[in-house]
Each structure stands twice: as C-alpha cells, then as structure tokens.
N, C-alpha and C positions, 0 to 999 in steps of 0.2 A: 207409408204415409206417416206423417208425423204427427207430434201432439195439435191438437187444434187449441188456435191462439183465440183468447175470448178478449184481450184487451190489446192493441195494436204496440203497445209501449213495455209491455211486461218483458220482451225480449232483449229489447233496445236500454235497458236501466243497468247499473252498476253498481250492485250483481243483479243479474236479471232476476223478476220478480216470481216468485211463485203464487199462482193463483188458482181459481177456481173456475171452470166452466161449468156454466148452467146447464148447458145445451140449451140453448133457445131456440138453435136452427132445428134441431128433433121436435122439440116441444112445438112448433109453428107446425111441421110438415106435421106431427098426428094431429092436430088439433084441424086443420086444414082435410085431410083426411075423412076424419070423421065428420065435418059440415057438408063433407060434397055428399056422402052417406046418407044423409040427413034428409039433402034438400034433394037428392032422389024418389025421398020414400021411403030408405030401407031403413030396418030396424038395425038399434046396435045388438050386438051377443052382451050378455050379461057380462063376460070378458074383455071389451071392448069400453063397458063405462066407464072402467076405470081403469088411468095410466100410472106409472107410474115413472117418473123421468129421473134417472141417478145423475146426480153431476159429479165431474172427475175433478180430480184435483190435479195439476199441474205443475211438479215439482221442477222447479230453475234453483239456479244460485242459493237464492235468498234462504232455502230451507235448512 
C-alpha cells in the first residue's frame, strides 16, 4: 500500500508536493470508537483517555 494522499493535488503538481497527513481518517475512527463506548455505558481504561495521533510526513518531489 502506498503513501496515503491527504491532499488530492499534491501528486498531480510540478514537482509533486510534499506534505503532511494528519490522519483524520484514524483520528475519526478512534474518536468514533470511543463515543460508541460511551453511549453503551462502558467506562474508558485510564489508557484509552488519552490518544495520541502522529501524522506522517509525505516526502514527493518538492523536498
């Protein structure tokens, strides 16, 4: 699998751009995750309150 594309154009520029992904799609699905947790009733683990999301950098052309 490849680099995940966070901006649809970064590829497509001359020299393609290098950027950064947030991960927003990770950051949704735990965030999502722990609401459905939630609205069960279960508690979180003291592990679980706090996430921590790294975004990747994306090196193309431009670097």
């Amino acid at each position: 699998m490849g680099h995940p594309v966070n901006h649809y154009l970064a590829d497509w520029t001359d020299p393609a751009l290098t950027t950064i992904d947030l991960e927003h799609q990770l950051a949704a699905k735990t965030m999502v995750a722990m609401l459905e947790k939630r609205v069960q009733g279960l508690p979180l683990a003291d592990q679980e309150r706090v996430v921590r999301i790294r975004p990747e950098l994306i090196v193309r052309d431009s670097a």
